[in-house]
C-alpha positions, 0 to 999 in steps of 0.5 A, a space after each residue: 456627556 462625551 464617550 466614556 468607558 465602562 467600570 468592570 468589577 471583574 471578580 464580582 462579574 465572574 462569581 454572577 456568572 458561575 454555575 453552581 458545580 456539583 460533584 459526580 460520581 461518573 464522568 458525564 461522556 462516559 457509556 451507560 450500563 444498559 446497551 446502547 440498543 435497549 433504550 428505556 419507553 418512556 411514557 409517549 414511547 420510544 426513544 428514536 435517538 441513537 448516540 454513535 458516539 456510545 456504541 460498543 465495540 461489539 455492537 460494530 463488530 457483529 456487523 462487519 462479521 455479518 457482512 463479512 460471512 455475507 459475502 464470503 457465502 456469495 462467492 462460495 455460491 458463484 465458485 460452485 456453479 463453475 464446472 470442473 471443464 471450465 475451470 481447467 479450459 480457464 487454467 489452460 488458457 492462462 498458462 499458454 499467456 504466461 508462457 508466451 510471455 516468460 519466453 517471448 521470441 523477437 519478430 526479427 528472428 529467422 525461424 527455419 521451418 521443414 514444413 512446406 504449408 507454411 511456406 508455399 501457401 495455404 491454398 497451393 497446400 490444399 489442391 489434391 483434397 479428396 473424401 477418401 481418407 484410405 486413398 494414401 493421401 494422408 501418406 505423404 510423409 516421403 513427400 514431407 523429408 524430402 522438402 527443403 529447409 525454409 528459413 521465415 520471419 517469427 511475423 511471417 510464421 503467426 501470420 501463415 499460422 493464424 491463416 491456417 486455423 482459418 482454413 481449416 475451419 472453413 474447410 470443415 465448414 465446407 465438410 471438407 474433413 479431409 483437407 482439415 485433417 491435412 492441414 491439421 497435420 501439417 501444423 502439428 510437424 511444425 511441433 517436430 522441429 526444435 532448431 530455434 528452440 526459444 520459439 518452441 514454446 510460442 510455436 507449442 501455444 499456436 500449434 495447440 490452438 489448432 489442434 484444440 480447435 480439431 478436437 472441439 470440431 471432431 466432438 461436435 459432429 460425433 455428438 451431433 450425429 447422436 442428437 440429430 439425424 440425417 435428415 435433421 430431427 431431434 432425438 435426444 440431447 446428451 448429458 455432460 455425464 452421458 454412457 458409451 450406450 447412449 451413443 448411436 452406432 453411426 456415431 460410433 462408426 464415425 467416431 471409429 473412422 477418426 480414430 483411424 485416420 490418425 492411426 494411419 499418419 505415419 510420424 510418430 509426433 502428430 499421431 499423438 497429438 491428433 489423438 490427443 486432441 480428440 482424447 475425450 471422443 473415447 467417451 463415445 466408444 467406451 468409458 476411458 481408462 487408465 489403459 489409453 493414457 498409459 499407452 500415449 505415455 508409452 508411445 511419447 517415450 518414441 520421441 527423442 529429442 527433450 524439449 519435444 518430449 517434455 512439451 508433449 507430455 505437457 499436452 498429454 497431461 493438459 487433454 487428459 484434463 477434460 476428462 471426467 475421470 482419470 487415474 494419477 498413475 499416467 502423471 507420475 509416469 509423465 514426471 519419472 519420464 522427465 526425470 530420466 530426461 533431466 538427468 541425461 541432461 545435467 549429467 552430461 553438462 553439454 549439447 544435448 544435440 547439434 542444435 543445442 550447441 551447448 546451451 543445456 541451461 537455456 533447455 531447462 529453462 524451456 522444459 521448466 514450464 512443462 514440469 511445473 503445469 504437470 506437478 500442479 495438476 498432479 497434486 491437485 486434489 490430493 488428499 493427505 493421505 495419498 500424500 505418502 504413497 505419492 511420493 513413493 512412486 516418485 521414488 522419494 520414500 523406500 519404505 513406510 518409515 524413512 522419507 527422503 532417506 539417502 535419496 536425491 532429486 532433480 532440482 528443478 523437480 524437487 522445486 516444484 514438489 515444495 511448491 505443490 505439497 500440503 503445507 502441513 506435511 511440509 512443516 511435519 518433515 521440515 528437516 527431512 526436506 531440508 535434508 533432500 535440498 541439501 543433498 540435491 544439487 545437480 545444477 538444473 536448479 539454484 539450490 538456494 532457491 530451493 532452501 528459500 522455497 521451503 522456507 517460505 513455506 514454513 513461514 505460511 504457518 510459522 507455529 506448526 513447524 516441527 522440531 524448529 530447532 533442528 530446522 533453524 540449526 540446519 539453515 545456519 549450517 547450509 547458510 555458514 558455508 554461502 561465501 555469495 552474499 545475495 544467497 546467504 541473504 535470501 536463505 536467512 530472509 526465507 528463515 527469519 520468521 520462523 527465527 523471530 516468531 520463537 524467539 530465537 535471538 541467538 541465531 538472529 545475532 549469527 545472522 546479522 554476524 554473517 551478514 557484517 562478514 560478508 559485507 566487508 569482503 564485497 559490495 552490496 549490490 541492487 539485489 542484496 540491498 532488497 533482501 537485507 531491507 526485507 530482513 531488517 523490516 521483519 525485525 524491526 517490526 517484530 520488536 516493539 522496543 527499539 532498544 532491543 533492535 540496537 542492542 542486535 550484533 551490528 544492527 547499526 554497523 550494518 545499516 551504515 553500510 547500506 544506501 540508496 532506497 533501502 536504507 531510506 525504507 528502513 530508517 524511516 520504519 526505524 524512527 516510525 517505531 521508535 515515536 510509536 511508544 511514546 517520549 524518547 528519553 535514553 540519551 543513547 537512542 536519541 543519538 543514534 535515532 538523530 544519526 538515522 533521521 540525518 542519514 534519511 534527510 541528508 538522501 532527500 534532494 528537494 530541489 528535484 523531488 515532488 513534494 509528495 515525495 519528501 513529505 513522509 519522510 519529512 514528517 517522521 523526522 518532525 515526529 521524531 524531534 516532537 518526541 525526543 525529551 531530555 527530561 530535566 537536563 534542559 540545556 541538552 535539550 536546547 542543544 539538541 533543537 539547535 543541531 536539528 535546526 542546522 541539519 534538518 533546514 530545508 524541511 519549514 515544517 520542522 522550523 516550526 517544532 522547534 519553536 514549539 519545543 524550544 518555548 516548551 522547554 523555556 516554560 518548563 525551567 520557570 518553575 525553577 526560579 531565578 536561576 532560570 533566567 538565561 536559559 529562558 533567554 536563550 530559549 527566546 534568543 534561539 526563536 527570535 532566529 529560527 522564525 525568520 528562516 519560516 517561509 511562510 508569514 503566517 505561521 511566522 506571525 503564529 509562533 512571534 506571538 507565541 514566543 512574546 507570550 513566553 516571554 511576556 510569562 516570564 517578565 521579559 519586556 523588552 523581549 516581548 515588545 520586540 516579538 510583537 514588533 516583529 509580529 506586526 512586521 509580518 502583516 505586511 508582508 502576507 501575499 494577498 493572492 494566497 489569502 484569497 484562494 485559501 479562506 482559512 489563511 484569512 480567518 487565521 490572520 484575523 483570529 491571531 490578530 485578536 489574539 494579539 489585542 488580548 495578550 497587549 492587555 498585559 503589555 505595559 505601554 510606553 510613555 514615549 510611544 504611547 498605549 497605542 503604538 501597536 494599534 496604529 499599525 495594525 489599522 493600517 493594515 486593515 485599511 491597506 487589505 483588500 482582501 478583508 471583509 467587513 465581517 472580519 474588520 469588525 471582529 478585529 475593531 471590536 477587539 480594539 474597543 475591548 482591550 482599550 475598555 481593558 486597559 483603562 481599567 483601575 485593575 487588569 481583568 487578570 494577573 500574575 507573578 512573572 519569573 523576573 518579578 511582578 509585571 507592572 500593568 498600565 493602571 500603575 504605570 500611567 497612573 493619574 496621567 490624562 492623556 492616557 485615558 485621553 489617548 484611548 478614549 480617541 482610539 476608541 471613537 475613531 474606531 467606533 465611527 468605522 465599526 458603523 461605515 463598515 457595516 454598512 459595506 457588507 454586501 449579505 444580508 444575513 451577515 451583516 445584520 449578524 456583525 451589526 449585532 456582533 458590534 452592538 454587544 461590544 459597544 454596550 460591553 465596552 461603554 457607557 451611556 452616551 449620545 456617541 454610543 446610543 447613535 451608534 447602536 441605534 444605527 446598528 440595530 436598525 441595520 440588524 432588524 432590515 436583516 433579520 427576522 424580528 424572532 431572531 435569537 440573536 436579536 432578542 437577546 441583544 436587545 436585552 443587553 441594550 436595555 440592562 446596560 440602560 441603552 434605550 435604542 
């Protein structure tokens, strides 16, 4: 008896093989009623399975808050142990690098220095050393006005300076405390000259170290002297929070003697900053008071030129620091001083002196530091309350019930106001703030950084601000009369929040309105593009609809009217919005959505691009098109894949939607009858063009079966054999050095390969080519592939087999009605016709001799008795009883026991199929 098929009754297969179906009441995924925690004991115990999939929300959420109050309390803990000393050494340490870095002076640039140390050396500066402080050495200070100007390189003074601190130190490891207190002097004259003043700040940051050094030495050996004795015994250690009379009286003397060696130096400046330096040594005399700051306030009012002065009073405030207690009165007297100096300055709007040469601006920038270190430390700690009386004293409040009333500040003061105060009294005098700014314009300070300041501010805590509709009415008066676009739209920026979060749509349009005005007189530069994509983000993400952004006044026109990478930010944000809710039906949306997504495209170079660069915005397009649905109106929707196939071609992935879309939208108008027939294809029509553009063959293979699918549902035969023709056209050209570094590309060409062999089950075959003229081909390519392995060559004769078994079939395993009429299947088209059965039957034995040769080949041993089984099934599926068929399974369950064990699953249940179907290997 030669190879034969097996008869299928498929409808009597399918109901032996149904579960019976009950109905239930709750969907079996859905969560139980108890708590995920409390599992039922059963009568052997507990339960210890816990399913993560049927966790609640709370449950998780109570872990992450514990673990986030756990470590909230970790650096509460940390914070606490670091005291108030350190912290503000910390803070001061920061402040000198920023501010070298916000003024970093060049190494090339000649810098003229009075004092002679730096010039002639550190060591001929030392020679006439003595102990005795009251011999006048210190009194060289004639000496000192009579040196010659020296002119040196930036490089040359860090370098002089930094051997300076180095042989002060080693001075005073020497007890030469003489010759450090010298040099010490000598370093801070270089404080008194200002001739270069973009390197006072560097000079200030180096001329303070050292002084810091002193102090720190100075303190050391004044402590030293209570805790130790001459002769070197211990006698006590000293608490941080130690009283003037836990101090010895030699201490005291020598803390005495310091005082008054710095008393005895003649120049004003040096005196205060020796003294400053050794500020927190009063604590070995008396408990500080307010008395002694005040005094050093006082005498700094000695100093005449500005900038000197300014950076003074910086070290004043940064030393009062370090002590434990201080009064806020010497601060306020600090910024009321500079005040006065500042108003000196802008009022006169030329040199301050010869050396300016009328560069005020460059002079406020260089104070701006000091004032901000100073107002820092002056609100630091202060409670609300004290708030108020603070500002009286700054004179910004005349009585307990106007504030701000008919007063002006300096700008630049105000700035760093706004920046300190509590950001609830800021929101409850927001208008009288306001009032302040506008009525402070006295050129120390851009104004409108001041009016974004405060807004920025406001914005911390948007829904505290009073009386928004006096804050927001006067905004759009200040910015009305802003003809300078870059300041109209950083004031609107700063505001904008408080305009969205109180829906305030009115004022919103006058914006945009401002903004399209001023657009049209000049050109948007780099700065302008940055804030107008900070404000057109806010309101896009404020607005969940996207219909109610393009309803905005001029919303688009604007938007047209910007470029570069602002626009790209903000149309991507655009179309990631409008994709977020859903389908995009509204004809007009879609019009003005594919405008943006074009605009985005169209600024993409690919050609020099990385292609993570371009993949975002690549994929929100694809997204967008993905959504758009023109409902009912087909045709539209047709055209509108077309456009995008011509505007949107460089992007592959995108080639692939429309495919997608365009057999969607061809299955969708099957349900509307014959009439449907050219829209459908036209549909397949467009897809036999697109994919061809797709550079990939695999995914072209992927969408020509999908589209003969289609059409192959809506009985267009000639289509269909021409898209499976095409399909296997592709094969060939599949780079095999790509499927072997990506397996999955592999697995994917074999699982389309079988999808193919299942949809041929419908095909009507030809009488000219005959029922195998695509198998034919395929063959070949499996023979002609190095790269597939004898498991997938399996898989894919095994499908071979099944749809030959399938198609000599007196009925197909399935059927339907096609749009064109009922497919005529190759029962009735080849019926009572010989060799077609013929044909198949040849097909199949060729097949099943190779299935056997090629499973031999596999070199693992689990996988090849795995795909023997796998092959078995398929022959005593696909055939009857026969001496072809019982050698081919005996020879594959004998490779499949040398593989696997004699308990396998698989095996055992093979075995079975072997004895029902009567093969008795």
């Amino acid at each position: 008896m030669g190879l034969e098929f097996r008869r299928r009754d498929y409808r009597a297969e399918e109901q032996a093989h149904a579960l019976p179906r009950t109905r239930t009441d709750t969907h079996p995924l859905s969560a139980s009623s108890p708590a995920p925690h409390q599992v039922e004991e059963s009568e052997g115990g507990k339960y210890d399975f816990f399913d993560p999939l049927r966790a609640t929300d709370g449950t998780a959420e109570v872990s992450v808050n514990a673990i986030h109050l756990e470590d909230i309390s970790s650096k509460v803990t940390v914070a606490g142990d670091i005291s108030s000393q350190t912290r503000v050494r910390k803070e001061w340490i920061s402040f000198k690098k920023m501010l070298m870095q916000r003024f970093p002076a060049s190494k090339t640039s000649p810098i003229s220095m009075v004092s002679g140390v730096l010039v002639k050396g550190v060591h001929k500066a030392i020679e006439p050393s003595s102990k005795d402080l009251h011999s006048g050495e210190l009194d060289d200070h004639k000496k000192f006005e009579e040196e010659d100007v020296k002119v040196i390189s930036l490089q040359e003074c860090l370098k002089k300076l930094q051997e300076l601190k180095d042989e002060i130190n080693r001075s005073w490891c020497a007890d030469d405390r003489v010759t450090s207190l010298r040099l010490s002097i000598k370093a801070v004259r270089l404080l008194m000259d200002s001739s270069v003043i973009q390197f006072y700040p560097t000079l200030f940051v180096l001329a303070t170290d050292i002084m810091d050094m002193l102090g720190d030495l100075v303190w050391d050996r004044i402590k030293q002297k209570t805790e130790i004795t001459e002769e070197g015994g211990f006698v006590c250690s000293l608490p941080d929070n130690f009283k003037a009379g836990d101090i010895s009286f030699d201490a005291k003397e020598t803390c005495n003697n310091w005082f008054s060696k710095i008393s005895s130096v003649p120049e004003l400046l040096p005196r205060i900053y020796l003294e400053l330096a050794i500020l927190p040594c009063w604590r070995f005399l008396h408990d500080p008071s307010e008395k002694i700051l005040q005094r050093l306030v006082e005498m700094a009012r000695g100093i005449a030129d500005p900038l000197t002065s300014a950076y003074c009073r910086l070290y004043l405030v940064q030393c009062a620091q370090r002590l434990p207690h201080h009064d806020t009165g010497f601060l306020i007297t600090c910024i009321n001083d500079l005040k006065l100096l500042l108003m000196h300055i802008t009022s006169a709007k030329e040199a301050v002196d010869e050396n300016l040469s009328g560069n005020s601006k460059l002079l406020l920038t260089l104070i701006e530091p000091t004032i901000e270190y100073i107002l820092k430390c002056l609100f630091m700690d202060l409670k609300q309350m004290d708030i108020i009386n603070l500002l009286v004293s700054l004179g910004m409040k005349s009585n307990s019930t106007i504030l701000f009333e008919n007063y002006s500040c300096i700008s630049i003061v105000l700035h760093y106001i706004l920046k300190e105060l509590p950001i609830r009294f800021t929101c409850f005098y927001a208008v009288e703030l306001l009032h302040l700014v506008e009525t402070t314009d006295d050129g120390s300070f851009d104004q409108s950084i001041n009016f974004k300041l405060l807004g920025h501010r406001l914005c911390e805590t948007v829904h505290e601000v009073n009386r928004v509709q006096l804050v927001v009415d006067k905004i759009i008066q200040v910015i009305s009369c802003y003809d300078n676009l870059d300041a109209f739209l950083m004031v609107a920026d700063a505001y904008l929040d408080i305009i969205l979060e109180n829906q305030l749509g009115t004022f919103l349009n006058m914006i945009l309105d401002g903004i399209l005005e001023r657009i049209c007189v000049g050109k948007i530069g780099e700065t302008g593009l940055l804030i107008l994509q900070s404000i057109f983000l806010k309101t896009i993400n404020h607005f969940a609809d996207i219909e109610k952004i393009l309803a905005l006044n001029h919303f688009v026109d604007i938007l047209d009217m910007m470029h570069g990478s602002s626009r790209n930010s903000i149309n991507m944000h655009i179309l990631s919005m409008a994709t977020r809710n859903g389908q995009i039906q509204d004809p007009t949306v879609i019009e003005v959505l594919l405008e943006v997504a074009q605009a985005l495209y169209d600024d993409l170079d690919f050609s020099n691009m990385r292609k993570d660069d371009y993949q975002q915005p690549s994929r929100l397009i694809c997204h967008f098109v993905y959504m758009v649905d023109h409902g009912t109106d087909v045709e539209s929707h047709l055209k509108f894949l077309a456009h995008c196939r011509g505007g949107f071609s460089s992007i592959s992935e995108l080639q692939e939607i429309l495919v997608h879309s365009s057999n969607n939208l061809a299955v969708k108008a099957m349900g509307d009858g014959n009439s449907s027939i050219s829209f459908v294809k036209s549909c397949l029509a467009f897809n036999e063009v697109t994919v061809p553009a797709i550079p990939t063959s695999i995914r072209q293979l992927n969408l020509y079966i999908e589209t003969a699918e289609v059409a192959l549902l809506g009985g267009f035969i000639s289509h269909s054999n021409g898209l499976i023709n095409a399909a296997v056209n592709c094969l060939p050209n599949v780079d095999p050095v790509n499927v072997m570094r990506m397996a999955e590309d592999g697995d994917m060409i074999i699982s389309l390969i079988c999808k193919l062999c299942a949809m041929l089950v419908m095909v009507p075959g030809s009488h000219e080519q005959g029922v195998s003229w695509i198998l034919r081909p395929l063959l070949d390519f499996l023979d002609s592939q190095s790269w597939i392995m004898p498991g997938m060559k399996v898989k894919v004769l095994s499908a071979f087999i099944f749809l030959s078994a399938a198609q000599s079939q007196n009925q197909l395993p399935y059927r339907y009605h096609a749009v064109s009429g009922e497919i005529i299947g190759n029962f009735h088209l080849f019926f009572g016709v010989q060799s077609y059965h013929e044909e198949l039957l040849s097909l199949s034995g060729g097949v099943l001799q190779d299935i056997v040769n090629i499973v031999i080949q596999e070199s693992s041993k689990a996988v090849r008795g795995k795909i023997a089984l796998e092959a078995c099934n398929c022959v005593a599926s696909s055939f009857t009883t026969s001496e072809e068929t019982l050698e081919a399974c005996s020879k594959l369950v004998k490779i499949a026991k040398s593989c696997l064990s004699a308990g396998d699953k698989f095996l055992q249940s093979t075995l079975k199929l072997l004895d029902a179907q009567q093969f008795y290997v």
